[in-house]
C-alpha positions as CSV (number, residue, x, y, z in Angstrom):
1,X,33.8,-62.4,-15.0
2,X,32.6,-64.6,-12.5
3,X,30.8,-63.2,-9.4
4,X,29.8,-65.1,-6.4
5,X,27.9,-62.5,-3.4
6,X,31.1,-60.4,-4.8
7,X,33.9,-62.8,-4.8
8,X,35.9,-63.2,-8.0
9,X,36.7,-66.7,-8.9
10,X,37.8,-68.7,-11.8
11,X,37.4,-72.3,-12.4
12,X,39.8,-74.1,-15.0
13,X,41.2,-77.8,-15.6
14,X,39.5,-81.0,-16.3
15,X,35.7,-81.7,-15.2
16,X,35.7,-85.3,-14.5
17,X,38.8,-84.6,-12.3
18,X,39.0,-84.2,-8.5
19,X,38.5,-80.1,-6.9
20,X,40.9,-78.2,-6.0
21,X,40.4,-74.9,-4.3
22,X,43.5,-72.3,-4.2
23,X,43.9,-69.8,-1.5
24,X,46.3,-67.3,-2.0
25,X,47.9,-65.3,1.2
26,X,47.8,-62.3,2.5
27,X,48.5,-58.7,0.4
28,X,48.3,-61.2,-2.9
29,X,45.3,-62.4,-5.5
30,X,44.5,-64.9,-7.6
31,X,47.2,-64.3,-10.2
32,X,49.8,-65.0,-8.0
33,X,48.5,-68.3,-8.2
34,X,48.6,-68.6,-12.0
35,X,52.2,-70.9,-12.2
36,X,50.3,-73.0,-9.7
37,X,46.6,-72.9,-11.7
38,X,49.3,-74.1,-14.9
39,X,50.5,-76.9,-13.4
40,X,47.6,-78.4,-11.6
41,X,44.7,-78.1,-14.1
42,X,45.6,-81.1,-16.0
43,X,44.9,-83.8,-13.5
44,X,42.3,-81.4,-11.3
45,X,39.2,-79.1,-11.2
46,X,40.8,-75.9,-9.7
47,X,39.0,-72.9,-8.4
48,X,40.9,-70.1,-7.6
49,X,39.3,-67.2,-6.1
50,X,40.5,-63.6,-4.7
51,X,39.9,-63.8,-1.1
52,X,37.5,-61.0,0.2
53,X,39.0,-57.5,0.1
54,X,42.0,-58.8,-2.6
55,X,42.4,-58.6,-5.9
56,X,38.8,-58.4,-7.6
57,X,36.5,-59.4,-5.0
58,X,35.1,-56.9,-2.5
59,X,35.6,-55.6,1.3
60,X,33.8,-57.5,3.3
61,X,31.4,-56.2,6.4
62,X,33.3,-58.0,8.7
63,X,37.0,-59.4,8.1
64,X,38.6,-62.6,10.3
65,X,39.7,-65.9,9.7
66,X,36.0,-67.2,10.3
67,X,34.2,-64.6,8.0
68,X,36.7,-65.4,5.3
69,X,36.0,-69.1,5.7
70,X,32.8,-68.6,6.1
71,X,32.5,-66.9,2.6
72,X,34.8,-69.6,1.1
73,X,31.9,-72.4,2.0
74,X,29.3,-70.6,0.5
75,X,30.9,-70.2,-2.6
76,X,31.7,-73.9,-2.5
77,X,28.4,-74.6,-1.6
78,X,27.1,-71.7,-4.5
79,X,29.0,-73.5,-7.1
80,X,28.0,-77.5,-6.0
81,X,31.1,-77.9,-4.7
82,X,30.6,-80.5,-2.0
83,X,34.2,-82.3,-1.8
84,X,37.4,-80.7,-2.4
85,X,41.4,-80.3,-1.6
86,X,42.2,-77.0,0.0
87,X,45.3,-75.5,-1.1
88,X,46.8,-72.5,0.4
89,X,48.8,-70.4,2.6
């Protein structure tokens, strides 16, 4: 189970394709993204990941829009992750 300063991500699809990075909403996790994860990961690199405080990842000390995206670009950064599509709602 991938664990990233307690965020829980999975990475699926092609390696030599273009990232993609799914963001789930409020109240939801990363498995309400698996349709989605199905139908991209043959033409991208997806990395979906349960936003702090959801699903499998952990509470975090302080909780906004900033700390989230904070969190999101050192995970990105974590992973090499240095150009990317956002996804999300």
């Amino acid at each position: 189970m991938p664990d990233f300063e307690g965020l829980y991500y999975e990475i699926s699809g092609q390696p030599d394709r273009p990232w993609v990075v799914l963001c789930h909403g409020m109240a939801l996790d990363l498995e309400n993204m698996r349709p989605l994860i199905a139908r991209l990961e043959s033409d991208w690199r997806v990395l979906a990941w349960d936003m702090p405080g959801h699903g499998r990842s952990v509470v975090p000390a302080k909780i906004s829009t900033d700390a989230f995206a904070g969190l999101l670009a050192n995970l990105l950064d974590g992973l090499g992750i240095s150009d990317a599509h956002i996804l999300g709602f």
